[in-house]
Biopython code that builds the backbone (N, CA, C, O; Angstrom):
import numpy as np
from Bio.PDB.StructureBuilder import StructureBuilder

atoms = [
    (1, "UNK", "N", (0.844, -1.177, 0.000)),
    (1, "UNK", "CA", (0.000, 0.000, 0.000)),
    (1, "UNK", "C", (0.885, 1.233, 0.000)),
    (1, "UNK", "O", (2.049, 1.313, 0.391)),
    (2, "UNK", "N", (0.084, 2.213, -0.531)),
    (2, "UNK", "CA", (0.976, 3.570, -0.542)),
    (2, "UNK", "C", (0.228, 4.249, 0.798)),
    (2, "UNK", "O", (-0.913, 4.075, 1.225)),
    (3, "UNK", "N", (1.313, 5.084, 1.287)),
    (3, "UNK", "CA", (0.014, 6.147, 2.076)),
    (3, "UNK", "C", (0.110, 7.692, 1.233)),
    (3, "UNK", "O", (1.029, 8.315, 0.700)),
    (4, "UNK", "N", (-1.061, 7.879, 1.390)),
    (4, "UNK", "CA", (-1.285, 9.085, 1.041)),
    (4, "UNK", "C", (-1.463, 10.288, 2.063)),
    (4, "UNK", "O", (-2.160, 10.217, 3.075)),
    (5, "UNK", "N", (-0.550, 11.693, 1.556)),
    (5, "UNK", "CA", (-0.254, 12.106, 3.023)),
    (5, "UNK", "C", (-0.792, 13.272, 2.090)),
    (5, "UNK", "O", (-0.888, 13.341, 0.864)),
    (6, "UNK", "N", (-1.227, 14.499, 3.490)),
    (6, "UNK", "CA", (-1.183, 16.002, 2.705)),
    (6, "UNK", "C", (-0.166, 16.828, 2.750)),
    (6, "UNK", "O", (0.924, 16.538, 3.243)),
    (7, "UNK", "N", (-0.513, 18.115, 2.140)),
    (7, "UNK", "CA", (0.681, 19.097, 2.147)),
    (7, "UNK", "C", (1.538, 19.216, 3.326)),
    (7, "UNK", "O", (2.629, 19.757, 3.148)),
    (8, "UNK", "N", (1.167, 18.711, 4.775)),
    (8, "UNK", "CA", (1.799, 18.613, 5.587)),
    (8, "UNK", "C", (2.704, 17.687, 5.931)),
    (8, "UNK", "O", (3.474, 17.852, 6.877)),
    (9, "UNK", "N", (2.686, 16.662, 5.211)),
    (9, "UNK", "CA", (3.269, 15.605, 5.373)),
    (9, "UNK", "C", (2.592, 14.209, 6.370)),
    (9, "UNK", "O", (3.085, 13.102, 6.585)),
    (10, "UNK", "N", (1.521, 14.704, 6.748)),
    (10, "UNK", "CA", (0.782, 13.930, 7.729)),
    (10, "UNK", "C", (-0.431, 12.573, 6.579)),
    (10, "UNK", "O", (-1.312, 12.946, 5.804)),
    (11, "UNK", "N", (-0.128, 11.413, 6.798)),
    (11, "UNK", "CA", (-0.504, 10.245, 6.348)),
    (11, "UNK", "C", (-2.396, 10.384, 6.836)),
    (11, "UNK", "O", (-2.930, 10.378, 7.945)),
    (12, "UNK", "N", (-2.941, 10.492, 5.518)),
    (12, "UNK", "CA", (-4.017, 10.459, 5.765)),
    (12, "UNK", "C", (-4.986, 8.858, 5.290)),
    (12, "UNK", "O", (-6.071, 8.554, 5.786)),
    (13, "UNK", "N", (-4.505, 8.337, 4.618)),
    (13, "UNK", "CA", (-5.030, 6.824, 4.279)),
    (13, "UNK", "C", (-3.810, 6.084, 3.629)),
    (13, "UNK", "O", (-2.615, 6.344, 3.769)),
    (14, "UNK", "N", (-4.381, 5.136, 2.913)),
    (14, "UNK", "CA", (-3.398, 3.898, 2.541)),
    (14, "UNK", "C", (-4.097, 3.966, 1.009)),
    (14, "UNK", "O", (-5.315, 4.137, 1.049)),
    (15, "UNK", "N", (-3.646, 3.884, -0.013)),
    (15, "UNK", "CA", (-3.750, 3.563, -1.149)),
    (15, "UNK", "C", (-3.413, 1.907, -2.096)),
    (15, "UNK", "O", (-2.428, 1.238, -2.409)),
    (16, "UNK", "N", (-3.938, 1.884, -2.153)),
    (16, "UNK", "CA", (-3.747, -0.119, -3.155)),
    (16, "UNK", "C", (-2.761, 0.398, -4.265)),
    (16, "UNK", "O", (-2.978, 1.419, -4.918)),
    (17, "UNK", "N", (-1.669, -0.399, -4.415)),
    (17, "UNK", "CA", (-0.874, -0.773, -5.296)),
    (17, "UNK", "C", (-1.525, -1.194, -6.788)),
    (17, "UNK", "O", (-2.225, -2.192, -6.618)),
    (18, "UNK", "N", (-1.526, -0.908, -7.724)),
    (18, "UNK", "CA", (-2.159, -1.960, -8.468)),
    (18, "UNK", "C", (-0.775, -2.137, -9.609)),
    (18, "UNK", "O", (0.033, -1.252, -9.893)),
    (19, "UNK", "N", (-0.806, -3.719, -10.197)),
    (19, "UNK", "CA", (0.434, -4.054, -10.459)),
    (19, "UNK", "C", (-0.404, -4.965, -11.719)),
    (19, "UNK", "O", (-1.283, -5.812, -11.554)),
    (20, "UNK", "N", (0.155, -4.505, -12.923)),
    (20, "UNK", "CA", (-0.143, -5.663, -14.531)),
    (20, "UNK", "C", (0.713, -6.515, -14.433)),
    (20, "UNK", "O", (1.848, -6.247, -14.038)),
    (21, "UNK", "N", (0.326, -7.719, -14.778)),
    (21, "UNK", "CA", (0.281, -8.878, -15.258)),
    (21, "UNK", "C", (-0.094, -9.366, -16.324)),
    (21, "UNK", "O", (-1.267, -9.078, -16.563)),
    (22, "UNK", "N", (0.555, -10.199, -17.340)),
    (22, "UNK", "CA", (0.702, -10.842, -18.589)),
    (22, "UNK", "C", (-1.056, -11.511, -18.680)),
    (22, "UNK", "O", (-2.022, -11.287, -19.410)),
    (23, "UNK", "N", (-0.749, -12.518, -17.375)),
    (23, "UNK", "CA", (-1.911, -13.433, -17.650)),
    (23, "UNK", "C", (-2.869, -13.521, -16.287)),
    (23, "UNK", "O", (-2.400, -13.581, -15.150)),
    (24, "UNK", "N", (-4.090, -13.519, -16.556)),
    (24, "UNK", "CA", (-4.764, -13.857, -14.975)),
    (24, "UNK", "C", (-6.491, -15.125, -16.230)),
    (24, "UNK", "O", (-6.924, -14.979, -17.373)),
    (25, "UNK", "N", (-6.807, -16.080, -15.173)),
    (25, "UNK", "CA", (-7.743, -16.833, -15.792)),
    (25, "UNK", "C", (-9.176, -16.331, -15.753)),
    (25, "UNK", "O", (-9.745, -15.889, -14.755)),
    (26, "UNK", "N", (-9.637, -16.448, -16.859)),
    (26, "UNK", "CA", (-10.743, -15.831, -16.895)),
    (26, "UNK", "C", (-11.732, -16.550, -16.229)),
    (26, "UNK", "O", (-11.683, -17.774, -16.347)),
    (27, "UNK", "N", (-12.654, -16.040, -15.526)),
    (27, "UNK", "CA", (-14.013, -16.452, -14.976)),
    (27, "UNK", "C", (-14.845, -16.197, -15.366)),
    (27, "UNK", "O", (-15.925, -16.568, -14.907)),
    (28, "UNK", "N", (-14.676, -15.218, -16.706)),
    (28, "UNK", "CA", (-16.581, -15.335, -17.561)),
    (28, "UNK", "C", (-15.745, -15.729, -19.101)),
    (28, "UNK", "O", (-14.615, -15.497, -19.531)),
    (29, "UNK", "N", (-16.616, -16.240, -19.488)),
    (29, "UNK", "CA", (-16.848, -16.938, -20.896)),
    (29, "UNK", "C", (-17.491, -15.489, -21.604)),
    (29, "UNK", "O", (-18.216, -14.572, -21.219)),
    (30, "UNK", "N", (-16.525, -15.988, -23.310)),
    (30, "UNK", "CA", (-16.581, -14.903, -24.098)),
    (30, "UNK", "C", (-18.614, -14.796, -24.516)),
    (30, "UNK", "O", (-19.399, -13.852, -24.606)),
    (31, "UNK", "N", (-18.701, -15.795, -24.614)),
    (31, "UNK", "CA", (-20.522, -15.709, -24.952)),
    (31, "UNK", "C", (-21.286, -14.819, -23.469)),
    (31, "UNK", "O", (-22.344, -14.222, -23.669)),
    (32, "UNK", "N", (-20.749, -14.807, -22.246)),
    (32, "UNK", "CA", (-21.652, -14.271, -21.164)),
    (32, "UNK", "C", (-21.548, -12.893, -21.591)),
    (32, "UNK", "O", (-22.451, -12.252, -21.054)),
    (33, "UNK", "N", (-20.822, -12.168, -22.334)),
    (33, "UNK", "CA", (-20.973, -10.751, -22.607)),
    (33, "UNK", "C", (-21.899, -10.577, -22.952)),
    (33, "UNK", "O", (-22.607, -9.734, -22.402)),
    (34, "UNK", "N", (-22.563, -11.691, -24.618)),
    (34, "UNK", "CA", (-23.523, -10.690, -24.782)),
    (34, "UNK", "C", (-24.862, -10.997, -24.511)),
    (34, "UNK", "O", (-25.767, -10.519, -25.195)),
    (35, "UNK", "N", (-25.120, -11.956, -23.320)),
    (35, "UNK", "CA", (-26.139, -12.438, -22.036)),
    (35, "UNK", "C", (-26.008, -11.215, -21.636)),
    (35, "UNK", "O", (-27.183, -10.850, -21.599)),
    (36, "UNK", "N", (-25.167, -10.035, -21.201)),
    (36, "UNK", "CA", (-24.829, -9.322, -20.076)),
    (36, "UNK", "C", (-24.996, -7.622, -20.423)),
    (36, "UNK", "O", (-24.048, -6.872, -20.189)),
    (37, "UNK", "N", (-26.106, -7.172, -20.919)),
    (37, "UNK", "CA", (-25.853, -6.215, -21.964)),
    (37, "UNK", "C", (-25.896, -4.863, -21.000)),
    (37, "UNK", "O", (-25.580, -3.835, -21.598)),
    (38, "UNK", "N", (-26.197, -4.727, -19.775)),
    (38, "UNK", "CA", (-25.985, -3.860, -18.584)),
    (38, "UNK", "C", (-24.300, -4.287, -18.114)),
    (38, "UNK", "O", (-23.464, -3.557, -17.583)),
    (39, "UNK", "N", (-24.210, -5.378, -18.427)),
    (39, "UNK", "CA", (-22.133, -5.487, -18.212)),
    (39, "UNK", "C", (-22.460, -5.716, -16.363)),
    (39, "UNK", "O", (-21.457, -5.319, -15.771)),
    (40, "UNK", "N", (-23.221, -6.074, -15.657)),
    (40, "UNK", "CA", (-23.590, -6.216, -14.640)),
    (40, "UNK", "C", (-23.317, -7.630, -13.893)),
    (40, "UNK", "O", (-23.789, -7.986, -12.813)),
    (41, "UNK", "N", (-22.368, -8.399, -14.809)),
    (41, "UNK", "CA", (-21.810, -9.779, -14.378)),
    (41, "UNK", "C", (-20.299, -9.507, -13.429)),
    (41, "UNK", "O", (-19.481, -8.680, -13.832)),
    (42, "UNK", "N", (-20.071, -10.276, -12.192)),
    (42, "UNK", "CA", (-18.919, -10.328, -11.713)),
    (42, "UNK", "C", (-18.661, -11.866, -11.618)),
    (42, "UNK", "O", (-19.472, -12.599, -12.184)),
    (43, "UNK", "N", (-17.736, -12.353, -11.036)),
    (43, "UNK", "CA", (-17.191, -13.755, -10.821)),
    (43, "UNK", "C", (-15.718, -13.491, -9.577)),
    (43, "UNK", "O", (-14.682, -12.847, -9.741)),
    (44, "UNK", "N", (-16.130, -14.171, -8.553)),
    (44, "UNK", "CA", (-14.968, -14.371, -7.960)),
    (44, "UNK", "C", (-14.761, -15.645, -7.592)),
    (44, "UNK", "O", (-15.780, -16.331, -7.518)),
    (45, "UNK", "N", (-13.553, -16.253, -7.294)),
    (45, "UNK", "CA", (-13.065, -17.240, -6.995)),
    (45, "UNK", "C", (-12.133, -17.425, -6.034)),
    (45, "UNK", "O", (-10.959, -17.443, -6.403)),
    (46, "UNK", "N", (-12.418, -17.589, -4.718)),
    (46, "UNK", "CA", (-11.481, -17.677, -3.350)),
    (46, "UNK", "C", (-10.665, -18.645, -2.982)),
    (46, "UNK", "O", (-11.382, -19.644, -2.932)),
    (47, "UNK", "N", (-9.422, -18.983, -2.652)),
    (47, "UNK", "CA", (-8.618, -20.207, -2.598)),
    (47, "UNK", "C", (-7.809, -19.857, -1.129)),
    (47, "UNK", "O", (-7.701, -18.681, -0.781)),
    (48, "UNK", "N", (-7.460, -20.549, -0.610)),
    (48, "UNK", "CA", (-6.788, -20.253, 0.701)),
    (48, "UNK", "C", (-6.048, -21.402, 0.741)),
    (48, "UNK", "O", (-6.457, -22.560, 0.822)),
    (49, "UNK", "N", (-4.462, -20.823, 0.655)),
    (49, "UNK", "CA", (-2.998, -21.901, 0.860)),
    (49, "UNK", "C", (-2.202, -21.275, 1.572)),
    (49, "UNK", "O", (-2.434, -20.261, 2.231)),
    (50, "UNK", "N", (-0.985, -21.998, 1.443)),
    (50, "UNK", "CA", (-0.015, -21.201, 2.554)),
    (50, "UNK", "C", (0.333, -20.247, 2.672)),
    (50, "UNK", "O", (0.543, -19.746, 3.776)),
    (51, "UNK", "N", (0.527, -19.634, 1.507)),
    (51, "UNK", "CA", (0.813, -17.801, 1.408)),
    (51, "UNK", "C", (-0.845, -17.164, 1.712)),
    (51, "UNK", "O", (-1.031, -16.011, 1.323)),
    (52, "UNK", "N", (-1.874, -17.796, 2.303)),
    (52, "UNK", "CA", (-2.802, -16.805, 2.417)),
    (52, "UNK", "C", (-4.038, -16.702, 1.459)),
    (52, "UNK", "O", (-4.053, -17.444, 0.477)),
    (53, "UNK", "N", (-4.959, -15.932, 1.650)),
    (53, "UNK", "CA", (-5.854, -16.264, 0.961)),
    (53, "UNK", "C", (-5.566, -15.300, -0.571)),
    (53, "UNK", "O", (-4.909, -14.263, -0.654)),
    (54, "UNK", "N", (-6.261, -16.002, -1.643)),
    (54, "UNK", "CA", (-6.367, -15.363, -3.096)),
    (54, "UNK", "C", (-8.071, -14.868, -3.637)),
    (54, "UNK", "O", (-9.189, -15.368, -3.509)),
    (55, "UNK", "N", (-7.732, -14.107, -4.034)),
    (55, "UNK", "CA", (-9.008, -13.609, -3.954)),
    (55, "UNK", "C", (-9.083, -13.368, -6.328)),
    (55, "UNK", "O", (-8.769, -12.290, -6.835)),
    (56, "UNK", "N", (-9.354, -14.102, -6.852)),
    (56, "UNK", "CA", (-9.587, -13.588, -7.797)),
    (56, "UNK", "C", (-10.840, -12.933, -8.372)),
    (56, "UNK", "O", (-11.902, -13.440, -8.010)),
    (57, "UNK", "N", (-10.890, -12.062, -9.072)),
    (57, "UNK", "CA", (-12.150, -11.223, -9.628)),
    (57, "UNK", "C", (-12.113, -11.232, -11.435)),
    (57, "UNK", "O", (-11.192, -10.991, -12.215)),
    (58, "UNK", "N", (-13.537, -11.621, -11.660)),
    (58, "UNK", "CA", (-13.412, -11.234, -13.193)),
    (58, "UNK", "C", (-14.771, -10.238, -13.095)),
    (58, "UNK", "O", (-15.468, -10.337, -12.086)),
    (59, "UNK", "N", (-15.123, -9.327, -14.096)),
    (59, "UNK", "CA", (-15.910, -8.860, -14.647)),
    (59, "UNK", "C", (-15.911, -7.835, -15.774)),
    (59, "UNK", "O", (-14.989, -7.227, -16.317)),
    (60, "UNK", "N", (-17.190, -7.831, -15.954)),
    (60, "UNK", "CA", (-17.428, -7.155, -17.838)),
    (60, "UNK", "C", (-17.218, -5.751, -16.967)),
    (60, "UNK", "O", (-16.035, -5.958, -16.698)),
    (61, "UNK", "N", (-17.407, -4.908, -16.547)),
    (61, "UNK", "CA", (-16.839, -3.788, -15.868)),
    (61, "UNK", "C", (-15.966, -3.850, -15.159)),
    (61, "UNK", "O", (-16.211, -4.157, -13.992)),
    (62, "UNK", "N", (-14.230, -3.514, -15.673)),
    (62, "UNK", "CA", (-13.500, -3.295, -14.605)),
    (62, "UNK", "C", (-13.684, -2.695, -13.304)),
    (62, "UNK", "O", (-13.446, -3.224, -12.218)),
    (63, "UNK", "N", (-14.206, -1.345, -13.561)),
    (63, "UNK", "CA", (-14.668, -1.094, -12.402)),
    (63, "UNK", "C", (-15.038, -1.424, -10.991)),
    (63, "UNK", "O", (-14.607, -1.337, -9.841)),
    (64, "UNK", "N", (-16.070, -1.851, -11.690)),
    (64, "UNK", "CA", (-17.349, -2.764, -10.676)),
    (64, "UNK", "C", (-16.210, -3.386, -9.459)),
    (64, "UNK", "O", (-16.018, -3.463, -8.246)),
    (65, "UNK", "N", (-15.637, -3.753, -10.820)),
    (65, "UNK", "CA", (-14.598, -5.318, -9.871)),
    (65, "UNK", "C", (-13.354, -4.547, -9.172)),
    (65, "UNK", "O", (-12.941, -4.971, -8.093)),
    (66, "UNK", "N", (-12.948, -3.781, -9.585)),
    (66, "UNK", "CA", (-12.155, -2.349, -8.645)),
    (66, "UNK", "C", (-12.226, -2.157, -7.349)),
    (66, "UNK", "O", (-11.455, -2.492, -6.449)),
    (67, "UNK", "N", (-13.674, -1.327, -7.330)),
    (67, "UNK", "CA", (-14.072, -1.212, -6.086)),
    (67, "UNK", "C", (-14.273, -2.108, -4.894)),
    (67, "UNK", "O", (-14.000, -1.880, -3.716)),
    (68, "UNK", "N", (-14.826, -3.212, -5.465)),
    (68, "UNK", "CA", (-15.043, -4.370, -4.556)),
    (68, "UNK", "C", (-13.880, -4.705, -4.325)),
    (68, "UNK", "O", (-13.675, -4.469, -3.135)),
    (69, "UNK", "N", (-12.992, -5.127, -4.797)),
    (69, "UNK", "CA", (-11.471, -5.387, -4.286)),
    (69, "UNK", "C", (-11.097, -4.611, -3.661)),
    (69, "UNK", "O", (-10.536, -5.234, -2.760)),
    (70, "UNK", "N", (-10.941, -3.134, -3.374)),
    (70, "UNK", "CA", (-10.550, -2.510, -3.295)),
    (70, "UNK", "C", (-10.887, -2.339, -1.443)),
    (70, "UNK", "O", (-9.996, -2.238, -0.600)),
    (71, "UNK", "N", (-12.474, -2.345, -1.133)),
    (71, "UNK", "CA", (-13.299, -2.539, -0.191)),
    (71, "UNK", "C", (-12.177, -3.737, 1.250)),
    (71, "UNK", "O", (-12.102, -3.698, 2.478)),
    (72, "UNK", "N", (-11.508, -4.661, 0.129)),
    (72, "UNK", "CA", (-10.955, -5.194, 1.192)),
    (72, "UNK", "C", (-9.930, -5.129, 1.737)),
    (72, "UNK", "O", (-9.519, -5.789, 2.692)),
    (73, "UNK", "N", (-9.228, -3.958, 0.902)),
    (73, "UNK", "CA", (-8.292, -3.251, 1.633)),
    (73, "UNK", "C", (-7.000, -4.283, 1.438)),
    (73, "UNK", "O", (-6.319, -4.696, 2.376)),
    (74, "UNK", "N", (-6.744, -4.702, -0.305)),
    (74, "UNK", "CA", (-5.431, -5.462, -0.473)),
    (74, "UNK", "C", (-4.152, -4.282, -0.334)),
    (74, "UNK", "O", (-4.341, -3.078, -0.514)),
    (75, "UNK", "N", (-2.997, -4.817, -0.024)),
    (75, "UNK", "CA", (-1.963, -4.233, -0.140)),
    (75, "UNK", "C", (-1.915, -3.812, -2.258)),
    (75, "UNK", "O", (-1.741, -2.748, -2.853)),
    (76, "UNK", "N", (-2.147, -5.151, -2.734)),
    (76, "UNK", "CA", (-1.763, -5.028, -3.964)),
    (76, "UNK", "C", (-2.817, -5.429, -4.879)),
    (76, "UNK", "O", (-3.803, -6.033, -4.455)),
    (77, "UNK", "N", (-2.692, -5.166, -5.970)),
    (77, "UNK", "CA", (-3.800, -5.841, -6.929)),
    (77, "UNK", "C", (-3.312, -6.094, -8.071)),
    (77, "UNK", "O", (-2.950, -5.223, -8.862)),
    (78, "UNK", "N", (-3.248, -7.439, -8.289)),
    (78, "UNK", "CA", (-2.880, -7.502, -9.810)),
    (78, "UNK", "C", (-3.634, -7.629, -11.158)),
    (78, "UNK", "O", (-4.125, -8.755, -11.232)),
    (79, "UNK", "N", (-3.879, -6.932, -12.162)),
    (79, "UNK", "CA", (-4.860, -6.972, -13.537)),
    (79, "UNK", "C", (-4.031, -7.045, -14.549)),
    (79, "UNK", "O", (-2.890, -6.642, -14.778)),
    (80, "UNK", "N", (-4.975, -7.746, -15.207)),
    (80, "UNK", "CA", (-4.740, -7.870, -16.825)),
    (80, "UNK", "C", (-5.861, -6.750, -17.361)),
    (80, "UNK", "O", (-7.050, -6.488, -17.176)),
    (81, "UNK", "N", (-4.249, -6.049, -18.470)),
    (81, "UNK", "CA", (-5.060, -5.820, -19.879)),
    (81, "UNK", "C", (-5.699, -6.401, -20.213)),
    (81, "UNK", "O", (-5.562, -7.489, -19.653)),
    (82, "UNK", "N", (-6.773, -6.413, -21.166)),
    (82, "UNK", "CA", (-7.426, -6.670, -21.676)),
    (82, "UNK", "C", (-7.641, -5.862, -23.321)),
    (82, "UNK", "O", (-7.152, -4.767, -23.599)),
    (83, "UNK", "N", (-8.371, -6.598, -24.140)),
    (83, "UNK", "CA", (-8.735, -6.246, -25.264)),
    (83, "UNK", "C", (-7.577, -6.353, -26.685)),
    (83, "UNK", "O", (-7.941, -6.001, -27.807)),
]
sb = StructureBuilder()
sb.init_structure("model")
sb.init_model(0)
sb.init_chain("A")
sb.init_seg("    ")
for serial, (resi, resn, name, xyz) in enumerate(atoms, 1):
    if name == "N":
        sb.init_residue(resn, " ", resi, " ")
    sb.init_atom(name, np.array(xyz, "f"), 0.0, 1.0, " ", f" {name:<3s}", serial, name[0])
structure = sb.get_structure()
């Protein structure tokens, strides 16, 4: 996480890292797009091993899927380009 400080130098929150990556697996299928014409589909997939839990996210709005990650307050986030 970054912190984000003001003109004073005083740390006012924590900011998420976000870090690209080549490849991440998709969780929606190229046909659910155009099921999805509000783009209102997400997909996550939770795994928990020794390094901790993984939290993957797909959706037709990056966004969407942004925020919600974001909500849990990762140090880092990794995304794929797309398109």
């Amino acid at each position: 996480m970054l912190a984000v400080r003001d003109s004073g130098g005083r740390a006012m929150g924590q900011m998420t890292v976000y870090r690209f990556v080549e490849h991440l697996p998709d969780l929606i299928e190229p046909e659910e797009y155009a099921e999805q014409p509000a783009g209102g589909l997400v997909r996550f997939s939770i795994t928990v091993g020794e390094d901790g839990v993984v939290v993957l996210g797909d959706a037709i709005r990056p966004e969407v899927l942004e925020r919600i990650l974001e909500t849990l307050g990762p140090e880092e986030i990794e995304q794929m380009l797309c398109g």
